[in-house]
N, CA, C and O atoms as a CHARMM CRD file, in Angstrom:
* protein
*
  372
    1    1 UNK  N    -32.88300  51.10000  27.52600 PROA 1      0.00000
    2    1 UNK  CA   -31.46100  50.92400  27.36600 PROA 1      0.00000
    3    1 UNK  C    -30.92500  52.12300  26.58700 PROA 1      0.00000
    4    1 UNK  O    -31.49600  52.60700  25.61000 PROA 1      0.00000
    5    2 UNK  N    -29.40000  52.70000  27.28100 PROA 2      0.00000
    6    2 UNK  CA   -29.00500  53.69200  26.24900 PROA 2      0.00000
    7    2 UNK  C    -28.87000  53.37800  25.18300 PROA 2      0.00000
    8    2 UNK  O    -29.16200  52.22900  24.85200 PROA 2      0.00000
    9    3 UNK  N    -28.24000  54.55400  24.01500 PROA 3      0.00000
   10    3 UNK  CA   -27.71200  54.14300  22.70600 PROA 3      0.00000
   11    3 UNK  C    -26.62100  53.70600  22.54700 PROA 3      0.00000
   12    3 UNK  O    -26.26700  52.85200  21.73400 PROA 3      0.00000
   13    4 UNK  N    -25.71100  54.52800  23.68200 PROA 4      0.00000
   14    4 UNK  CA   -24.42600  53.53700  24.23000 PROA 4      0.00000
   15    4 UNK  C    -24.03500  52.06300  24.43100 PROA 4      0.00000
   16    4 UNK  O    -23.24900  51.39800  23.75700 PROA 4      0.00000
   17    5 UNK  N    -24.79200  51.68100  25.56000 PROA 5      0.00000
   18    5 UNK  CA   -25.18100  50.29400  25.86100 PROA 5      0.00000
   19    5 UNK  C    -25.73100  49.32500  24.76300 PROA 5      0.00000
   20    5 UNK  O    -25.27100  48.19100  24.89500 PROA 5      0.00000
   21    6 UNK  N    -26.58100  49.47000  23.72900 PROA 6      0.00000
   22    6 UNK  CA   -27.39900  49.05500  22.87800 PROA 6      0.00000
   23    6 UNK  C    -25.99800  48.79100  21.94400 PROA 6      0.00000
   24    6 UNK  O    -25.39000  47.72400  21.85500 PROA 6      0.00000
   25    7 UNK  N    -25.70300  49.93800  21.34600 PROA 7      0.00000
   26    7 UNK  CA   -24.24300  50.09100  20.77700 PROA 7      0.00000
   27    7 UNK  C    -23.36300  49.17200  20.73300 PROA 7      0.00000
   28    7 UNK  O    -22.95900  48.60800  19.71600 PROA 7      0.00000
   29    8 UNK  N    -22.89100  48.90400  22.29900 PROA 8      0.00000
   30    8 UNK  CA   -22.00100  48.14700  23.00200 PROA 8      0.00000
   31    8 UNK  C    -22.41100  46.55000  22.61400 PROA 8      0.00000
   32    8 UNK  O    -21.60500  45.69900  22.23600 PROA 8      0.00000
   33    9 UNK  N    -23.75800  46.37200  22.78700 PROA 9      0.00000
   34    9 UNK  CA   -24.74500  45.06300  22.77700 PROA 9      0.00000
   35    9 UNK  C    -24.57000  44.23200  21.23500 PROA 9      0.00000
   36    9 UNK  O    -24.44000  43.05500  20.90000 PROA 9      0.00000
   37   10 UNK  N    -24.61800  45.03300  20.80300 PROA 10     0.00000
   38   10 UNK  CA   -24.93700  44.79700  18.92000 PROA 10     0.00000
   39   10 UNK  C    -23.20900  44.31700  18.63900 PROA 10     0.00000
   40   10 UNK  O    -22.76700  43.27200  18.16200 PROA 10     0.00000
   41   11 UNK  N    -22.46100  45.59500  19.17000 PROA 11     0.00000
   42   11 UNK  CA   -20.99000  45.40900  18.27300 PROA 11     0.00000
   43   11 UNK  C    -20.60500  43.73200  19.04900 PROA 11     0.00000
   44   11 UNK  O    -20.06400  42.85300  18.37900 PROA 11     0.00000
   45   12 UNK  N    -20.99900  43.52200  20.54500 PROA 12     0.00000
   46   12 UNK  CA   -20.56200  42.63500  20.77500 PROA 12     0.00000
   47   12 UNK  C    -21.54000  41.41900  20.31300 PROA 12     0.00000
   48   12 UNK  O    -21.05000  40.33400  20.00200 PROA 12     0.00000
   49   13 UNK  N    -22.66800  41.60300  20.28900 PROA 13     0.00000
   50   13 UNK  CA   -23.57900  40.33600  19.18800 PROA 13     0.00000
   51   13 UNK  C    -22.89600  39.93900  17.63200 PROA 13     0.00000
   52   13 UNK  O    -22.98800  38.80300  17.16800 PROA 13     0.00000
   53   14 UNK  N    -22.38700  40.77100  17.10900 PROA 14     0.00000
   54   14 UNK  CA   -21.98500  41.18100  16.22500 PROA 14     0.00000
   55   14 UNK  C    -20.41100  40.18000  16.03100 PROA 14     0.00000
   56   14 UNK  O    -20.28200  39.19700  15.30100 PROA 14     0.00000
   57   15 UNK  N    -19.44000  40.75000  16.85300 PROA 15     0.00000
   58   15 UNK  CA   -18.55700  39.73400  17.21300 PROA 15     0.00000
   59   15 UNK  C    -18.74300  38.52700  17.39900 PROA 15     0.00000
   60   15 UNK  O    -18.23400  37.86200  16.49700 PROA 15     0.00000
   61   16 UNK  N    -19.49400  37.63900  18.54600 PROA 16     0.00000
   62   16 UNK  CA   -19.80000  36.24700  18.48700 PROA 16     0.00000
   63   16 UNK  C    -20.40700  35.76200  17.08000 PROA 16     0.00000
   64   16 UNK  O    -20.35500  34.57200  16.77100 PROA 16     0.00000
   65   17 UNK  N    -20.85100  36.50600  16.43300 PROA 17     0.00000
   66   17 UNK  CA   -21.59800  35.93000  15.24400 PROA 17     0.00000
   67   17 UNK  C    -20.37000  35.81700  14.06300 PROA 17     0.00000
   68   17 UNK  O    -20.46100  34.98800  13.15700 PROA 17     0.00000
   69   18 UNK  N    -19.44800  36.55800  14.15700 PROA 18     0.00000
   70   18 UNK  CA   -18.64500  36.46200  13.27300 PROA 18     0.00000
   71   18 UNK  C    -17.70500  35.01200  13.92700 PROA 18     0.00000
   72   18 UNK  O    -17.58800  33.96100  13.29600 PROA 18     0.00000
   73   19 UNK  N    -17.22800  35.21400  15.02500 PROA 19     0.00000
   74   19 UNK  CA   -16.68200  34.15300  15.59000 PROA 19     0.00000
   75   19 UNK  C    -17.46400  33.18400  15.42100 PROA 19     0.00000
   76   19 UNK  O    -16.80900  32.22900  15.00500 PROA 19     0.00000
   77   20 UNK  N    -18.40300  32.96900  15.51800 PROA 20     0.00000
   78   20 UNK  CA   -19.51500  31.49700  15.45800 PROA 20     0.00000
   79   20 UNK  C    -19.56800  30.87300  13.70100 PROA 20     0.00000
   80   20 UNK  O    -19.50200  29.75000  13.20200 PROA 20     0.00000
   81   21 UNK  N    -19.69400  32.03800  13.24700 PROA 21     0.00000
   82   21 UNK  CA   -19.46600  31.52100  11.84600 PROA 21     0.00000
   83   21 UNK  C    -18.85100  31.11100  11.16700 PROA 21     0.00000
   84   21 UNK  O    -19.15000  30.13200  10.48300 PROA 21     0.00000
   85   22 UNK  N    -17.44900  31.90800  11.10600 PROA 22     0.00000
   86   22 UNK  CA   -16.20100  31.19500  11.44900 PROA 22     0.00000
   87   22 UNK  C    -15.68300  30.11600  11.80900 PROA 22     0.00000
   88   22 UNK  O    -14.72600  29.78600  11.10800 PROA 22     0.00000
   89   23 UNK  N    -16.02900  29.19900  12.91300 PROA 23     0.00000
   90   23 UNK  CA   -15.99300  28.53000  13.67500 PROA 23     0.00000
   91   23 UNK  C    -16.18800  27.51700  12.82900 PROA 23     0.00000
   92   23 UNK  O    -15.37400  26.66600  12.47100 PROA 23     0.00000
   93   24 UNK  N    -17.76800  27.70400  12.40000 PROA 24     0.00000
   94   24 UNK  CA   -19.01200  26.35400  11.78600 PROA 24     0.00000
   95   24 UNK  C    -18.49200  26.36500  10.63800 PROA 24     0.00000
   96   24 UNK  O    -18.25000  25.20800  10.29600 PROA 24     0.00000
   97   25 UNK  N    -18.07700  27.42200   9.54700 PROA 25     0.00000
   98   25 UNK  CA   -17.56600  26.97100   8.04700 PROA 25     0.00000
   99   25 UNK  C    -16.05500  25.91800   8.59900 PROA 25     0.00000
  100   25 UNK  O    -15.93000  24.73100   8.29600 PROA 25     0.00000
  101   26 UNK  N    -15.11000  26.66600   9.39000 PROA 26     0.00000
  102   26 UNK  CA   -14.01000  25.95000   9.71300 PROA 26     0.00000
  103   26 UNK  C    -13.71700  24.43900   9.98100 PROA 26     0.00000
  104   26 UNK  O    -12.73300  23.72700   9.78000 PROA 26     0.00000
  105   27 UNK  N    -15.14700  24.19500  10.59600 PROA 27     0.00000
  106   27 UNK  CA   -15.48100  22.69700  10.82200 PROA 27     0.00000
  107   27 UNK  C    -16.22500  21.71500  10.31200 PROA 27     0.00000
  108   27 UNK  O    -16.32900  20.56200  10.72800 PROA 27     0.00000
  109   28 UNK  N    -16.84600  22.32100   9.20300 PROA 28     0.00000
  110   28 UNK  CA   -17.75700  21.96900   8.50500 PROA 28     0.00000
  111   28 UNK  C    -17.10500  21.04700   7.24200 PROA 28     0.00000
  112   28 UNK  O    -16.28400  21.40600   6.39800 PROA 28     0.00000
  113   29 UNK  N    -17.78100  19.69600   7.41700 PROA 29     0.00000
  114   29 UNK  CA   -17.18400  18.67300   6.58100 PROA 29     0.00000
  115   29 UNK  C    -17.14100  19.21100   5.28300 PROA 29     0.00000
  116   29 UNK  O    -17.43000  18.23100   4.59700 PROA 29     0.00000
  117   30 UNK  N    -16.96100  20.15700   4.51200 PROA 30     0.00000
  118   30 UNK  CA   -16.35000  20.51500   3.09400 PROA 30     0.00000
  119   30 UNK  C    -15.02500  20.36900   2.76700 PROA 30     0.00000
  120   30 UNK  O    -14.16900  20.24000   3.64200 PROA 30     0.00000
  121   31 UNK  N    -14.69000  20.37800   1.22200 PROA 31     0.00000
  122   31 UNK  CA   -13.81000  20.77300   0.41800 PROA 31     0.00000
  123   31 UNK  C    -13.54100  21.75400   0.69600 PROA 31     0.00000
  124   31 UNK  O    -14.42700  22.54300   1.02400 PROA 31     0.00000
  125   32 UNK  N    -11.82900  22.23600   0.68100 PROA 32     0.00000
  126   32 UNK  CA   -11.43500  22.95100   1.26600 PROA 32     0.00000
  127   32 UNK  C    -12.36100  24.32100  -0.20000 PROA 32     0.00000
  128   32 UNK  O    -13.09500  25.26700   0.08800 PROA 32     0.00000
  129   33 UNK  N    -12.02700  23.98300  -1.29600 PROA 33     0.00000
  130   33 UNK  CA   -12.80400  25.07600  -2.05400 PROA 33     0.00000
  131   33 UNK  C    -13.88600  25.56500  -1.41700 PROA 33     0.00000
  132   33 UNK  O    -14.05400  26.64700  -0.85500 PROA 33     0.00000
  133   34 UNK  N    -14.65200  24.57500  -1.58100 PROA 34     0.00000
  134   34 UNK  CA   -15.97200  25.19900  -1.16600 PROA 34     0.00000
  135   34 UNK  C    -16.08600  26.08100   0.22900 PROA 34     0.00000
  136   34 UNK  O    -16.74300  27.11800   0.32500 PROA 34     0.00000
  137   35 UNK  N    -15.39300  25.52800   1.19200 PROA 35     0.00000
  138   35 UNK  CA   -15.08800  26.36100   2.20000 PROA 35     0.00000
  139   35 UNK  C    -14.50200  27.38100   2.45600 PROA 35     0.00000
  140   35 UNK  O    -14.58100  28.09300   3.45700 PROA 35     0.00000
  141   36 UNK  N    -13.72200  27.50900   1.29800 PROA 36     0.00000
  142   36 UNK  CA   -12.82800  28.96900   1.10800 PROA 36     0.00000
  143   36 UNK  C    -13.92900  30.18000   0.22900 PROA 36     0.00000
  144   36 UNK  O    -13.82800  31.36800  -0.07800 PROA 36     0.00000
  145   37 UNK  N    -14.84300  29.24000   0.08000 PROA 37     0.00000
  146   37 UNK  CA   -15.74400  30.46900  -1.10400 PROA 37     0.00000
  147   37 UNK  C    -16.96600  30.69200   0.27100 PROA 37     0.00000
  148   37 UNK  O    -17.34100  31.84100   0.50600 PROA 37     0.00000
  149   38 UNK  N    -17.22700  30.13700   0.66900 PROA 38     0.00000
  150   38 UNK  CA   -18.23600  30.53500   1.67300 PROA 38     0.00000
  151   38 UNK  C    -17.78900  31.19200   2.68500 PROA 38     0.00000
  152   38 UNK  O    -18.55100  31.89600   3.34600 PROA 38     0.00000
  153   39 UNK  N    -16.02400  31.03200   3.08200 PROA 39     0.00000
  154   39 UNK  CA   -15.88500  32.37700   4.10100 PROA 39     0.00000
  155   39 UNK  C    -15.77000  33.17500   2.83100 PROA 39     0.00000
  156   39 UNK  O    -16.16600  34.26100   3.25500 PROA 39     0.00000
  157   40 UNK  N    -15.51000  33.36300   1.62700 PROA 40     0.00000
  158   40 UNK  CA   -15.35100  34.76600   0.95700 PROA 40     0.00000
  159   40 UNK  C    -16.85200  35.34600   0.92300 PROA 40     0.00000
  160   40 UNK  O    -17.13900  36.53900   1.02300 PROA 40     0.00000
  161   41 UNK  N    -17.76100  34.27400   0.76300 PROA 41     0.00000
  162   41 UNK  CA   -19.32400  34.99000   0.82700 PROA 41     0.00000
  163   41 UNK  C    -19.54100  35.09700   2.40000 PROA 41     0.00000
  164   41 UNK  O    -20.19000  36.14000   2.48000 PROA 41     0.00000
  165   42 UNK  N    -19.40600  34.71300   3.45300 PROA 42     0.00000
  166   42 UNK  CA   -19.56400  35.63800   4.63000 PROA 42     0.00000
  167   42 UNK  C    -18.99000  37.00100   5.14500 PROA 42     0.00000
  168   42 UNK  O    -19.49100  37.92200   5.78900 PROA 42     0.00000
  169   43 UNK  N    -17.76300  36.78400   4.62200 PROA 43     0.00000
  170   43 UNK  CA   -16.46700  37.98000   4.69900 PROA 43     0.00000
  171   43 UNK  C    -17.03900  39.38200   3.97500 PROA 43     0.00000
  172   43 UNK  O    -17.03100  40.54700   4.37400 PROA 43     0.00000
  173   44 UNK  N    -17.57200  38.73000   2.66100 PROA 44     0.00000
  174   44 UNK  CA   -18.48800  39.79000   2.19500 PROA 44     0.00000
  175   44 UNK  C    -19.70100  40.26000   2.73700 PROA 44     0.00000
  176   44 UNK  O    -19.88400  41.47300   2.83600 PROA 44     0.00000
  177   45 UNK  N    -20.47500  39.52100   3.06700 PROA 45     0.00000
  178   45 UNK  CA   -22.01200  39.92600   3.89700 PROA 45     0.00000
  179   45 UNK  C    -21.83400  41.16800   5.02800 PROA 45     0.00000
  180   45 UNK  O    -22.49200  42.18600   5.24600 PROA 45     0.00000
  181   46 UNK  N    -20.60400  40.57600   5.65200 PROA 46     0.00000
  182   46 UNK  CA   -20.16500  40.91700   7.23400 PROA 46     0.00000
  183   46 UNK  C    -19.64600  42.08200   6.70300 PROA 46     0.00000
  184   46 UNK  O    -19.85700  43.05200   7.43200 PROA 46     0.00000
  185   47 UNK  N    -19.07800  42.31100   5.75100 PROA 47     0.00000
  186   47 UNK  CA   -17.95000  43.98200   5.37000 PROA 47     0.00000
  187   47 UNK  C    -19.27600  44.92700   4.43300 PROA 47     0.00000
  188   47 UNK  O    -19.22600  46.10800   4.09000 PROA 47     0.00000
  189   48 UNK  N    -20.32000  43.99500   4.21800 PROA 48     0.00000
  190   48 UNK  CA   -21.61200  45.39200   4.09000 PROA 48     0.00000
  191   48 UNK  C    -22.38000  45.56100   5.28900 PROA 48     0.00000
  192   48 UNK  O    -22.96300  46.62700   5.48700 PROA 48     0.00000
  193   49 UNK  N    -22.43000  44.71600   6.01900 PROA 49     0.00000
  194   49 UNK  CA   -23.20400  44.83700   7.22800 PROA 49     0.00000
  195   49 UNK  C    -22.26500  45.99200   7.93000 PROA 49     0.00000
  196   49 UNK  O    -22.81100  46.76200   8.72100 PROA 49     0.00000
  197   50 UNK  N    -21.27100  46.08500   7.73300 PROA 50     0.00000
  198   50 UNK  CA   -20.45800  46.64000   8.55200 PROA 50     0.00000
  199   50 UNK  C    -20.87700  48.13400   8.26700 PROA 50     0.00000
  200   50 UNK  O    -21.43500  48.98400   8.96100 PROA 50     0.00000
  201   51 UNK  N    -20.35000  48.12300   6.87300 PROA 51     0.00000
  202   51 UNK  CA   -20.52800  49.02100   5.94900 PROA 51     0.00000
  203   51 UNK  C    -21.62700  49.96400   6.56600 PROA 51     0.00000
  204   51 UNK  O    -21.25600  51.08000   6.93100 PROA 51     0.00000
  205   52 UNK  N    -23.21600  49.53800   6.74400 PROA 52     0.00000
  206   52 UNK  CA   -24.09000  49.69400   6.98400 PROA 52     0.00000
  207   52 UNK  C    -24.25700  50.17300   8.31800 PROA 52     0.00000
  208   52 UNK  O    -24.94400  51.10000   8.74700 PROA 52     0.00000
  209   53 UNK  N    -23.59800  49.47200   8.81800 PROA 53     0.00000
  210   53 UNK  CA   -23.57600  50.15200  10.48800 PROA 53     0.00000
  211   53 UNK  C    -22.75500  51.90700  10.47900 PROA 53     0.00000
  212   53 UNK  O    -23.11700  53.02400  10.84900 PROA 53     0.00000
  213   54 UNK  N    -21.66800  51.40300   9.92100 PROA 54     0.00000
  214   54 UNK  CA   -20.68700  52.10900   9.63200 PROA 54     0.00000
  215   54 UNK  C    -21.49800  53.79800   9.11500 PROA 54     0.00000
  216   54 UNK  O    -21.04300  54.88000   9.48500 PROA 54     0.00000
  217   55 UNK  N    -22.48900  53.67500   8.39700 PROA 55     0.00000
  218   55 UNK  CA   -23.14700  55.10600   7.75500 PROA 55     0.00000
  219   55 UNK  C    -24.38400  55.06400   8.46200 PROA 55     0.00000
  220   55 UNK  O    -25.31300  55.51500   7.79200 PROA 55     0.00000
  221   56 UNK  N    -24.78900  54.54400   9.95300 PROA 56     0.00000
  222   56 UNK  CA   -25.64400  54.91300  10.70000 PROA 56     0.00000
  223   56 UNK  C    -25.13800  55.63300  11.71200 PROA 56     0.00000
  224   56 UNK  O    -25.87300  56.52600  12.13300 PROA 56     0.00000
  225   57 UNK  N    -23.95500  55.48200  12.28700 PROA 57     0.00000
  226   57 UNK  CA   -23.27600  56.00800  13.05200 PROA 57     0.00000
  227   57 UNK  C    -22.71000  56.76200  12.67200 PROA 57     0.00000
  228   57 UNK  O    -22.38300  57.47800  13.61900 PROA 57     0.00000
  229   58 UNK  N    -22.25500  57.19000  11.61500 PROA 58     0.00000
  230   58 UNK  CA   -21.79100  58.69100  10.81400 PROA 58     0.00000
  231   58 UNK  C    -23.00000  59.58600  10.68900 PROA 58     0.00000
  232   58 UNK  O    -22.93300  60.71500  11.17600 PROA 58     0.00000
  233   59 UNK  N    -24.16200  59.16500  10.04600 PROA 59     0.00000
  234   59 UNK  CA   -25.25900  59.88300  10.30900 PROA 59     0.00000
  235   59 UNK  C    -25.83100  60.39400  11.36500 PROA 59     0.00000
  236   59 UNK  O    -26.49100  61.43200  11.31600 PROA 59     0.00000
  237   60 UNK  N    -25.58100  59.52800  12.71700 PROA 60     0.00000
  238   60 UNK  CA   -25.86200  59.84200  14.19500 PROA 60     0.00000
  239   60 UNK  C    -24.94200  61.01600  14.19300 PROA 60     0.00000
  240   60 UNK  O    -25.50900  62.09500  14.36600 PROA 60     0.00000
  241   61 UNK  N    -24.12400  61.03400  14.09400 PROA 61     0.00000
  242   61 UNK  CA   -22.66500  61.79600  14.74600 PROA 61     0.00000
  243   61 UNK  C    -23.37500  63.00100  13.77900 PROA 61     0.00000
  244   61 UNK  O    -24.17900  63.70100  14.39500 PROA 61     0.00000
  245   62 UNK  N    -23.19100  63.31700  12.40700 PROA 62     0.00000
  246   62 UNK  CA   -23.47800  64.40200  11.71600 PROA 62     0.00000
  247   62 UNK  C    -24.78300  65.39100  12.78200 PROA 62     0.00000
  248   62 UNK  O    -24.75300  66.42200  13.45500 PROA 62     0.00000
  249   63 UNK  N    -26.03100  64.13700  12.34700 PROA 63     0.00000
  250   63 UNK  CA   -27.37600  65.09900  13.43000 PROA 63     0.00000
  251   63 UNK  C    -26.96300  65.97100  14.13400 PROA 63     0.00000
  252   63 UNK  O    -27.19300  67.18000  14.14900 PROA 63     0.00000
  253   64 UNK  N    -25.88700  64.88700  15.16200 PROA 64     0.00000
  254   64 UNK  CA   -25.33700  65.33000  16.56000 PROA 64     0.00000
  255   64 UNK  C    -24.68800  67.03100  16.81400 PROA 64     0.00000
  256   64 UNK  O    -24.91100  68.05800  17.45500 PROA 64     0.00000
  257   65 UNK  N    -23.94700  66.56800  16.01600 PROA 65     0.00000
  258   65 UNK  CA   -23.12300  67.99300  15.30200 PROA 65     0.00000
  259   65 UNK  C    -24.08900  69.00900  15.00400 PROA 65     0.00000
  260   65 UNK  O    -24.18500  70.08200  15.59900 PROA 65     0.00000
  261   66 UNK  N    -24.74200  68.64500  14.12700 PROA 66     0.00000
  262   66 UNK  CA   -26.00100  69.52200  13.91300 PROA 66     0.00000
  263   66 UNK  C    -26.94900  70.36900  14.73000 PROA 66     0.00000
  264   66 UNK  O    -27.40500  71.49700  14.54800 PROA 66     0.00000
  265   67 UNK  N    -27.10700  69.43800  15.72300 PROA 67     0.00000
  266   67 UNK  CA   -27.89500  69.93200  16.85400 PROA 67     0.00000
  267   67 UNK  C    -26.75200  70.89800  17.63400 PROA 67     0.00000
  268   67 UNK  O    -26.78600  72.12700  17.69800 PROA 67     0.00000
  269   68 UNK  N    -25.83300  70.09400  18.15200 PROA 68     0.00000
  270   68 UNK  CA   -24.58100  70.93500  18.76400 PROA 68     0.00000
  271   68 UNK  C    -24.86800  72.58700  17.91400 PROA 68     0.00000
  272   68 UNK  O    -25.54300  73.37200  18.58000 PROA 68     0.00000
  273   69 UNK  N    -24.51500  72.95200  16.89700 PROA 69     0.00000
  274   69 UNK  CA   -24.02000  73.93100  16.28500 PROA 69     0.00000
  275   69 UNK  C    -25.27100  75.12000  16.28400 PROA 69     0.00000
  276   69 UNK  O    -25.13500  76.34100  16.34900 PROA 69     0.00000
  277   70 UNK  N    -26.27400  74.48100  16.20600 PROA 70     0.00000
  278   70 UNK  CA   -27.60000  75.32600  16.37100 PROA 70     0.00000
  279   70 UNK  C    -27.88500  75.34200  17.92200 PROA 70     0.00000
  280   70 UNK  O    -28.87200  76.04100  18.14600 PROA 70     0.00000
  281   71 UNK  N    -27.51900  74.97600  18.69000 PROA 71     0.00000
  282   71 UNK  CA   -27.54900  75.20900  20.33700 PROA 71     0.00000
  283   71 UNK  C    -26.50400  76.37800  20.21900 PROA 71     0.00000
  284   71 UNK  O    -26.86000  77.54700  20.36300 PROA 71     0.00000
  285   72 UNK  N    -25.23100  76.03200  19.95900 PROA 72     0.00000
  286   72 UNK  CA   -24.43800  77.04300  20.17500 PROA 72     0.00000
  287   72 UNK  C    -24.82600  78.16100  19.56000 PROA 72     0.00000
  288   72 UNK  O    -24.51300  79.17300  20.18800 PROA 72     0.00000
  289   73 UNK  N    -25.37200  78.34000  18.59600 PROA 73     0.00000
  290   73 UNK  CA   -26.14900  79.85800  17.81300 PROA 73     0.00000
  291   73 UNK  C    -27.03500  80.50500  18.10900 PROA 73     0.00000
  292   73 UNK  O    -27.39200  81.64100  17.79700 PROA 73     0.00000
  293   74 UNK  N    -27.65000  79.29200  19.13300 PROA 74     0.00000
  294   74 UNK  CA   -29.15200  79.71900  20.02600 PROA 74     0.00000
  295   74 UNK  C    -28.45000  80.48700  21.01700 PROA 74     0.00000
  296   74 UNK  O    -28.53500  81.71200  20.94100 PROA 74     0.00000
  297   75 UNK  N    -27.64800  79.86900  22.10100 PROA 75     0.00000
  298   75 UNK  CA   -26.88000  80.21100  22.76100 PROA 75     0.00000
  299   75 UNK  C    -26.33800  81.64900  22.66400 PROA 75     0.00000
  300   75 UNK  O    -26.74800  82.52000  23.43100 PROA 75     0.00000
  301   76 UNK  N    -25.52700  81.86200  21.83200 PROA 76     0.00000
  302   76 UNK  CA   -24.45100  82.77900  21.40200 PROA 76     0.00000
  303   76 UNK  C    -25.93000  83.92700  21.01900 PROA 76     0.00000
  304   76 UNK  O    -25.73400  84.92500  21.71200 PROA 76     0.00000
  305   77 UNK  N    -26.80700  84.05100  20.48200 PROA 77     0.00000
  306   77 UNK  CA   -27.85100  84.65900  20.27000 PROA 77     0.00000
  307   77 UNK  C    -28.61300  85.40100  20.82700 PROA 77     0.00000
  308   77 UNK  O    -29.05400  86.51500  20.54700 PROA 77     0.00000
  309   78 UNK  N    -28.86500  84.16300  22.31500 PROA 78     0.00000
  310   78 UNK  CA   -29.52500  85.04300  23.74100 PROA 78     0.00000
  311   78 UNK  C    -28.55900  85.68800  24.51700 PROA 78     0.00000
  312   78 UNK  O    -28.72100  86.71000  25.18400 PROA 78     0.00000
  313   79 UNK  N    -27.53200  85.01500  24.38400 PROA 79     0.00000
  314   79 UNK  CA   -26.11200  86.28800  25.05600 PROA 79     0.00000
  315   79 UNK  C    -26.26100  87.44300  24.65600 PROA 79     0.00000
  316   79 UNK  O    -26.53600  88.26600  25.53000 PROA 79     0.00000
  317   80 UNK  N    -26.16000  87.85600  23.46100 PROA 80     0.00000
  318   80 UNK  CA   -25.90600  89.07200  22.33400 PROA 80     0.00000
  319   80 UNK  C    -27.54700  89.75100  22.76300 PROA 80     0.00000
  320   80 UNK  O    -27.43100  90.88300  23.23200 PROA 80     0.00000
  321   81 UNK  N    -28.95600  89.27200  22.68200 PROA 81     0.00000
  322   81 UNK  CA   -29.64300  89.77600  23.38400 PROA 81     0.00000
  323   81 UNK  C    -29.55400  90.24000  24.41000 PROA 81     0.00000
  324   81 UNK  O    -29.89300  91.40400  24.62400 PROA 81     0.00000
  325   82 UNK  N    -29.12300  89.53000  25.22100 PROA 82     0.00000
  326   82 UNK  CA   -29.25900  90.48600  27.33400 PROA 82     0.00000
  327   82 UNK  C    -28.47700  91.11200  26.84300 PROA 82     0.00000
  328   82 UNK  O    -28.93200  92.23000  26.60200 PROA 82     0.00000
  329   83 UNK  N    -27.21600  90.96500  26.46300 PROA 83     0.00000
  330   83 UNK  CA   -26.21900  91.86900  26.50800 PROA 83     0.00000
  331   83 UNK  C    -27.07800  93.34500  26.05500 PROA 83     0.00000
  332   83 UNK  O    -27.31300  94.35800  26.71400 PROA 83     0.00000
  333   84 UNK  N    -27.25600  93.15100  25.31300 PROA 84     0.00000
  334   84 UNK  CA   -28.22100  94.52400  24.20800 PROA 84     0.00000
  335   84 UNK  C    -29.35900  95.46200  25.22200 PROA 84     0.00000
  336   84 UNK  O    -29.79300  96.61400  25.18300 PROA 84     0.00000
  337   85 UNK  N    -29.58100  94.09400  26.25200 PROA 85     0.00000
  338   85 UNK  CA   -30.73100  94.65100  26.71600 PROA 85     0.00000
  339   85 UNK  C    -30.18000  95.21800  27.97000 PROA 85     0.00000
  340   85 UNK  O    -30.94100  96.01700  28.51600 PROA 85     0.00000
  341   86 UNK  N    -29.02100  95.00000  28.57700 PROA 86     0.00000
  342   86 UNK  CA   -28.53900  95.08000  29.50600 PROA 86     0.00000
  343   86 UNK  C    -28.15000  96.29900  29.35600 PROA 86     0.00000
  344   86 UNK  O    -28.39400  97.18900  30.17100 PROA 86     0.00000
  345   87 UNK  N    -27.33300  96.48900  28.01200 PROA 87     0.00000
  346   87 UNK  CA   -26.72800  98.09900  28.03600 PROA 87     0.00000
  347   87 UNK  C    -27.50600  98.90000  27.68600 PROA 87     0.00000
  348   87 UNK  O    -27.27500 100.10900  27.67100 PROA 87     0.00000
  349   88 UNK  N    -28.75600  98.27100  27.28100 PROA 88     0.00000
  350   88 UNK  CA   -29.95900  99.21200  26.84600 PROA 88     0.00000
  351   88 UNK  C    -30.39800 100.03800  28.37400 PROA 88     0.00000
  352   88 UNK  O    -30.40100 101.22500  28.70000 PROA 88     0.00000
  353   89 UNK  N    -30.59900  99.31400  28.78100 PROA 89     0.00000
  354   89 UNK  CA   -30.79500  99.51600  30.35800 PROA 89     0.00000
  355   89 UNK  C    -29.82500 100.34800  31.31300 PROA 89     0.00000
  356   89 UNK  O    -30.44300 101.07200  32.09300 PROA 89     0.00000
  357   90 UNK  N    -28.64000 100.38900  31.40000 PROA 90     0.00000
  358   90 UNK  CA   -28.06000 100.84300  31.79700 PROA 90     0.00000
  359   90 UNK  C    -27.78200 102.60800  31.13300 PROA 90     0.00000
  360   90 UNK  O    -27.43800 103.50400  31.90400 PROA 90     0.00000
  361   91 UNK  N    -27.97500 102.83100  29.79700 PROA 91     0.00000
  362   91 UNK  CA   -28.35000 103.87500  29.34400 PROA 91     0.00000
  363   91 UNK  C    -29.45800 104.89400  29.93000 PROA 91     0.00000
  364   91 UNK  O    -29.38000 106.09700  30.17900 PROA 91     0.00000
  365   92 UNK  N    -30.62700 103.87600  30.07100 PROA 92     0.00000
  366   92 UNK  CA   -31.59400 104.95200  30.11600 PROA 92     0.00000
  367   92 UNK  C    -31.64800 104.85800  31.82900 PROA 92     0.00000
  368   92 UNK  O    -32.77800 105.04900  32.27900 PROA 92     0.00000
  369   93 UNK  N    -30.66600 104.61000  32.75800 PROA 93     0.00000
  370   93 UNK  CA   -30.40300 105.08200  34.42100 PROA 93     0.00000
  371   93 UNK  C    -30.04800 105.92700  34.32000 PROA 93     0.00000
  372   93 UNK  O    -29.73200 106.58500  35.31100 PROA 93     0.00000
């Protein structure tokens, strides 16, 4: 499976679980207190989980970049070679 797809898989696992949870505190024979403190302790779990996702996918993206920028230098590098070698060549005709 891509990282895309996988991606796609999780954010939407991710969603039903918040919806499901939601759901079960909402219906769940408690005091309204107690029920208001347990969505504040899921609300919290879910906004580090997030959190967490949140600086894996910034880290992906950085690599990404990373790699990008050293291709392009590789790139830009062997150009500036032929080129060199090209007019080198054309000199000594």
């Amino acid at each position: 499976m891509s990282e895309n797809n996988s991606g796609s898989m999780m954010g939407g696992f991710l969603v039903g679980a918040v919806v499901g949870a939601g759901l079960a505190l909402i219906f769940a024979p408690m005091a309204g207190k107690e029920t208001r403190r347990r969505i504040g302790d899921v609300a919290g779990r879910l906004k580090d989980g997030a959190r967490g996702r949140m600086d894996q996918v910034l880290g992906a993206v950085k690599d990404g970049a990373g790699d990008v920028g050293a291709a392009i230098d590789a790139g830009r590098n062997e150009y500036r070679r032929h080129a060199e070698a090209t007019a080198g060549a054309k000199e000594t005709s």
